[in-house]
C-alpha positions in Angstrom: 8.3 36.3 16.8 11.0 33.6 16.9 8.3 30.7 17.3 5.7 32.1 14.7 9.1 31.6 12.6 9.8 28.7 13.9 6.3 27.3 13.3 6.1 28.0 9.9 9.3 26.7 8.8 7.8 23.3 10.4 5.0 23.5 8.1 6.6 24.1 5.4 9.6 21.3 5.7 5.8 19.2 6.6 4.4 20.2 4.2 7.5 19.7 1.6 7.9 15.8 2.9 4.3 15.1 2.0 4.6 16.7 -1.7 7.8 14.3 -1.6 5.7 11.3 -0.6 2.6 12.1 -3.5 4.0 9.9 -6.2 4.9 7.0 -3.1 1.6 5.4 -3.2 -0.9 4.0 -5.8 -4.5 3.2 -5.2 -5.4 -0.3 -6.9 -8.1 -1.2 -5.3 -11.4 0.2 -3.0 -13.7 -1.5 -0.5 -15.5 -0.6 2.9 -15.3 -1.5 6.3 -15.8 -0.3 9.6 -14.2 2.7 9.0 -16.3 3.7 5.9 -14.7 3.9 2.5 -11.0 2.5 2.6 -8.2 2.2 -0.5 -5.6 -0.1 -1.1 -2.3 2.0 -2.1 0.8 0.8 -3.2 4.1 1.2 -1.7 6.0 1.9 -5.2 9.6 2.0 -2.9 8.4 -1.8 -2.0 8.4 -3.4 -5.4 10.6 -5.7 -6.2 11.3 -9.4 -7.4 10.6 -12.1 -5.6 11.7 -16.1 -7.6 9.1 -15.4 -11.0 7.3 -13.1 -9.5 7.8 -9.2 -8.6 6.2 -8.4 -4.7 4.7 -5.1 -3.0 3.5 -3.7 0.0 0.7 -2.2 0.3 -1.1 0.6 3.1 -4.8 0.4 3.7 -5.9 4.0 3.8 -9.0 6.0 4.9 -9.8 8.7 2.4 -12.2 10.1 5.0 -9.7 10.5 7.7 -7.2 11.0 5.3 -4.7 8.3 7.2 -3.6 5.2 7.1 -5.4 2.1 9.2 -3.4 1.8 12.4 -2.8 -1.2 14.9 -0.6 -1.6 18.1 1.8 -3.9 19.0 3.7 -4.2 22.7 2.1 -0.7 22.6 4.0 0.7 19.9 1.9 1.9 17.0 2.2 0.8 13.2 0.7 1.0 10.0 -1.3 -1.9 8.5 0.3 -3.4 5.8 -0.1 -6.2 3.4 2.3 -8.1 1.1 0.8 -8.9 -2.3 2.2 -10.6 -5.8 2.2 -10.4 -9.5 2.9 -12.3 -12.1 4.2 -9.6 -14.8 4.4 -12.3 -17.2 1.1 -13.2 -17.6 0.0 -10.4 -16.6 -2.2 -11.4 -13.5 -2.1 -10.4 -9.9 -3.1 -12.4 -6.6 -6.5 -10.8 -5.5 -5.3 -12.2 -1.7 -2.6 -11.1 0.2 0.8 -13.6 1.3 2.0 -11.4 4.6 1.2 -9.2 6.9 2.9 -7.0 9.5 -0.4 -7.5 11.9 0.2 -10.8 13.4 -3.4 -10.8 14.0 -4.2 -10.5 10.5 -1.3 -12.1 8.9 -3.2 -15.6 9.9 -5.8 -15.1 7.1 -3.1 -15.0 4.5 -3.0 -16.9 1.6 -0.5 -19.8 0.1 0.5 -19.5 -3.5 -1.1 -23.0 -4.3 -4.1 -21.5 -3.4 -4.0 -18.1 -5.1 -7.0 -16.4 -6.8 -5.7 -14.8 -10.3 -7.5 -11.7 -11.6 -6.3 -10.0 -15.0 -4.1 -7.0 -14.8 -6.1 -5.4 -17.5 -8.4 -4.6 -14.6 -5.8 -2.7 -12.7 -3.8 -0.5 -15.3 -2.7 1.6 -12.4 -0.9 -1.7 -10.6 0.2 -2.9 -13.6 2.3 0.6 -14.6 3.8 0.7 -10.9 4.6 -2.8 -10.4 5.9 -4.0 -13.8 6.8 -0.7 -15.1 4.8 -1.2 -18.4 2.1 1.6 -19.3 -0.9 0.6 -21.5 
């Protein structure tokens, strides 16, 4: 009896910490890869300014598996992340990311001489969690 109760107070603190974490995360983007369908989510508790420009985090997550894309490093386990930026003041984002926490990825990232601009008209959802303005 004392584990049944035991067990569901678990799920429910569980289950109570995800609910917390809903409004965490903001889908700006989709795309495919190996693991089927995958979606670019914001990390709204990693926004902030960075010289003229405000910077998040972002998680790459798989809808289908409903988790996050994982890598290992000196075999500890972490979430992959990338660092992206946007220019709130003329409203533009960089389509490429400037950081990563996967060393093996974070040598494809980009310099921001050589950024690619998109709109944030296109991206409404970015554009309400990053610069805090809603259209």
């Amino acid at each position: 009896m004392r584990a049944c109760l035991t067990a569901a107070l678990a799920l429910l603190c569980f289950a109570g910490g995800a609910a917390g974490q809903e409004g965490r995360w903001t889908t700006f983007k989709t795309g495919h890869n190996g693991w089927g369908r995958v979606e670019h989510q914001i990390d709204a508790q990693s926004v902030q300014p960075e010289g003229p420009y405000r910077i998040f985090w972002t998680r790459i997550w798989i809808p289908g598996r409903r988790q996050p894309i994982m890598f290992t490093r000196n075999e500890a386990l972490f979430a992959l992340s990338e660092k992206f930026v946007v220019d709130c003041a003329r409203r533009r984002y960089g389509s490429r990311f400037v950081d990563s926490n996967d060393p093996a990825v974070a040598k494809h990232k980009t310099r921001m001489a050589a950024m690619q601009w998109e709109g944030l008209d296109k991206f409404p959802g970015m554009e309400r969690t990053v610069c805090g303005k809603a259209r």
